[in-house]
N, C-alpha and C positions, 0 to 999 in steps of 0.2 A: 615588570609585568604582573599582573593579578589574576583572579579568578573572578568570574562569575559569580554575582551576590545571587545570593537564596538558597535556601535551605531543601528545595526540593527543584524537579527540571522545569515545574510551571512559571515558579520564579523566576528563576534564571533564564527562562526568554522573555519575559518580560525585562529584565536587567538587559536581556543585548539588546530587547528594542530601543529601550529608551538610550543607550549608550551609542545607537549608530543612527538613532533620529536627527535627519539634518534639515529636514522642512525648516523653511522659513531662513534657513543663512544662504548666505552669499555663498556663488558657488566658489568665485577666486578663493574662498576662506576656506573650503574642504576640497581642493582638485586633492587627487591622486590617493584621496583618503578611504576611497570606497563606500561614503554614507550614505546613506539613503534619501533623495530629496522629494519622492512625491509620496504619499499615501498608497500607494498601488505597490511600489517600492514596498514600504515601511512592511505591512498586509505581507505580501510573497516572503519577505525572509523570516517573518515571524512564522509562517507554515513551516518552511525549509524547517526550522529550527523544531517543531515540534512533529515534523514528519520522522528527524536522524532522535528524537528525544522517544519516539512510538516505536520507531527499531529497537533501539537501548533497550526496552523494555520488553519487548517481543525475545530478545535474546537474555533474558533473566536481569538483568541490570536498570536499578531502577533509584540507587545512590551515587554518590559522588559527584561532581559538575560534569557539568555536558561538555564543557573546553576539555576537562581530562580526559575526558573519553573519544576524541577524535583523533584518534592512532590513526596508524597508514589502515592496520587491518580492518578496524571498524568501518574507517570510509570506504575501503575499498568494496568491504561489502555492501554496506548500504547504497551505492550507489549502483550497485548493481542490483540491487534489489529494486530498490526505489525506480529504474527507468524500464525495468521488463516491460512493463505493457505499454512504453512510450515509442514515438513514432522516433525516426534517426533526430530528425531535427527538434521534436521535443525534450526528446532525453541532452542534445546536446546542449543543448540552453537551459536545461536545470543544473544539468552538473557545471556549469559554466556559470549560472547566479548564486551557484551555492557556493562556488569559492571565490567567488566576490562579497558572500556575506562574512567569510572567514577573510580576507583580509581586513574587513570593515575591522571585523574583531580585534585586530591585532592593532589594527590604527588605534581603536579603542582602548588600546593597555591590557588587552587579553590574550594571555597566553594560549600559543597554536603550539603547539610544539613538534610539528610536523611539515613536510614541504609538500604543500599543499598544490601549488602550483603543480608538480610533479604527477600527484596523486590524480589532480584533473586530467592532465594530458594523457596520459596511461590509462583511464579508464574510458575518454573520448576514444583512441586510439583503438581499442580494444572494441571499443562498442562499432567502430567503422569497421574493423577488420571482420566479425563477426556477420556483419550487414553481407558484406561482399561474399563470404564462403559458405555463409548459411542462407541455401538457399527456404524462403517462407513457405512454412508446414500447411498444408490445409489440409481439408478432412479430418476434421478433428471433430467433428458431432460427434453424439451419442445418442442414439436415439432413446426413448422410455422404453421399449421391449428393449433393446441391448443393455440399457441401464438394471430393469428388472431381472435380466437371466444373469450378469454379471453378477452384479453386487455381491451373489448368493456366494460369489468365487471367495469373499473378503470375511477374515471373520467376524463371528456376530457382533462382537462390543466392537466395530470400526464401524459397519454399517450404520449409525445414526450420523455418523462425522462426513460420510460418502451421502448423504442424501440431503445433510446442510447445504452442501456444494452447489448439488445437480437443481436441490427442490427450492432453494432460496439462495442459491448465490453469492457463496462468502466464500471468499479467498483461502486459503490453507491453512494460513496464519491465524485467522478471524475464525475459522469454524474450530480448530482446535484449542485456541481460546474459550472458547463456548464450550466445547466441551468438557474441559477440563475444569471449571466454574460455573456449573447453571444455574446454582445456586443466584449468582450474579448479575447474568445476564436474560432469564427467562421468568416473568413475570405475571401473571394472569394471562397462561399459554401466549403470549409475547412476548419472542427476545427484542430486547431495549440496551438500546447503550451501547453499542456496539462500534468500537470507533474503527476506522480502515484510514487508506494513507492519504499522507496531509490532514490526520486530524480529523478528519470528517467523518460522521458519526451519523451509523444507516437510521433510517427511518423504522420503526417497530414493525417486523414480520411477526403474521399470526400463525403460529402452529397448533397441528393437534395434541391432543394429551397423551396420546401414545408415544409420538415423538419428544416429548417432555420427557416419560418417564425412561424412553430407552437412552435418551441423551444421558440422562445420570446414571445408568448402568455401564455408559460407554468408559475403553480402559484409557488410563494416559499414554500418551506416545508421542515420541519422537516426531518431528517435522521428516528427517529422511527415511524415519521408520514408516510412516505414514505412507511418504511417497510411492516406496518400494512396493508395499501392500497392494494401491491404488494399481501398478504399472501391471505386474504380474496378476491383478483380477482384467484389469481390464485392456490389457496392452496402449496404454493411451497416460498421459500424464492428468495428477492430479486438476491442471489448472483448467482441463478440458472439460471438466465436469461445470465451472464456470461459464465457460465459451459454451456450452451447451444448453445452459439456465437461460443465456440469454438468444438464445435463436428461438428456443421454446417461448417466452417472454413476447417476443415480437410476432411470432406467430400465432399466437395465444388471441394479440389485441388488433391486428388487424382481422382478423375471422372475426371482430364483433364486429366490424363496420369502420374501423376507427383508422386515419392516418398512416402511413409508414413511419413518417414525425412525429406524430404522436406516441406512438409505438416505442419506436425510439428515443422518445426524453424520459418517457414511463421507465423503458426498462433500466436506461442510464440512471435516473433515480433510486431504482429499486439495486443495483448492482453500485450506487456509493461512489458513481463519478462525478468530474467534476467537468467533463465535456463528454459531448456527443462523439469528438474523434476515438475517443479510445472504445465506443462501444461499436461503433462501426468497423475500428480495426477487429474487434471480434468476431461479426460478424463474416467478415472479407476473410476468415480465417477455417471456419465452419464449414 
């Protein structure tokens, strides 16, 4: 068994694509092999692979092969991370193609060194059991006056990272990226480059310069550090302040005149999806 060629993780999904591309052969000649035989195939697990390669790196890790680093513990969290805002049946078909692209791997002569199978079943199973006990939260808006009186609760170097959220719509992860690097990612008062999951990398939001300059006053922190701030100013979870951007979003663009559909794919666009269900599940949450 081997590793994954390349010197860094971009490589190295480019090495599993090509090692688990099976377009074009017979199927008798790869059954049970896990390859990939259509283009749509090929496409989704090369995302998979750079969705668990954008965690890696979101949790400081941004060397070694990506085969080494699929322990029990990493997948188990990334996959829970990864299917939060998925529907039952979405999340189960991701965690479900994704460890069919790791057995492609090991067909392929790439070392898994983990029982994967295992790790899928445990974390479907969990994600079912959860469905059943937890019942679905609404009321999760935030209005702009409860956002304005709040905030003031948080202190001051957090509130630029709290209004990434509410006023443009980045995820925990993505605005605390941003803050900790504006340098990087804010460019002629537009942050740029901003990638979110599966790789997909937002459209340039325009800010003003005041939010420029307080972003780079804001202080580093912790992902739970963060959280805990957000809950205690505003009794509500961080990710609410998202589920908020986009109600505002949609109500913003129909008052002009324009579609609930339209409305809808704008703010999906603007909020870094890759379908209309997962912004509708926000909505039905609000």
């Amino acid at each position: 068994m081997a590793n994954l060629k390349g010197s860094n993780f971009q490589k190295q999904i480019r090495d599993a694509r090509i090692r688990t591309d099976a377009r074009g052969q017979k199927k008798a000649d790869i059954q049970g092999k896990n390859f990939a035989r259509s283009h749509v195939i090929v496409q989704t697990r090369e995302s998979q692979l750079q969705d668990f390669a954008n965690f890696l790196q979101n949790q400081g890790i941004s060397e070694g092969k990506l085969n080494q680093h699929m322990t029990s513990k990493n997948l188990e969290n990334f996959f829970k991370e990864r299917v939060s805002e998925l529907s039952s049946n979405s999340a189960n078909t991701y965690i479900s193609g994704f460890n069919g692209l790791l057995k492609g791997l090991q067909n392929a002569n790439i070392t898994i060194n983990v029982n994967h199978d295992s790790i899928a079943k445990s974390c479907t199973k969990e994600l079912q059991k959860n469905i059943k006990e937890r019942p679905i939260k609404v009321g999760r808006y935030i209005s702009k006056s409860e956002f304005i009186q709040n905030i003031q609760k948080l202190p001051e170097k957090l509130q630029p990272i709290a209004r990434l959220q509410y006023q443009q719509g980045f995820r925990i992860a993505e605005a605390l990226k941003i803050a900790k690097n504006p340098e990087k990612y804010i460019k002629n008062n537009k942050i740029v480059g901003v990638q979110g999951k599966g790789g997909r990398t937002y459209k340039p939001k325009r800010i003003s310069p005041q939010m420029k300059n307080d972003l780079k006053k804001s202080i580093k922190i912790s992902k739970s550090g963060y959280q805990k701030a957000i809950n205690r100013a505003f009794n509500k979870s961080n990710h609410d302040l998202r589920l908020s951007y986009a109600k505002n979003q949609v109500e913003q663009i129909t008052k002009e005149g324009n579609s609930l559909l339209t409305a809808l794919r704008s703010t999906a666009e603007e909020l870094n999806h890759s379908r209309l269900e997962i912004t509708r599940y926000y909505l039905d949450r609000v």
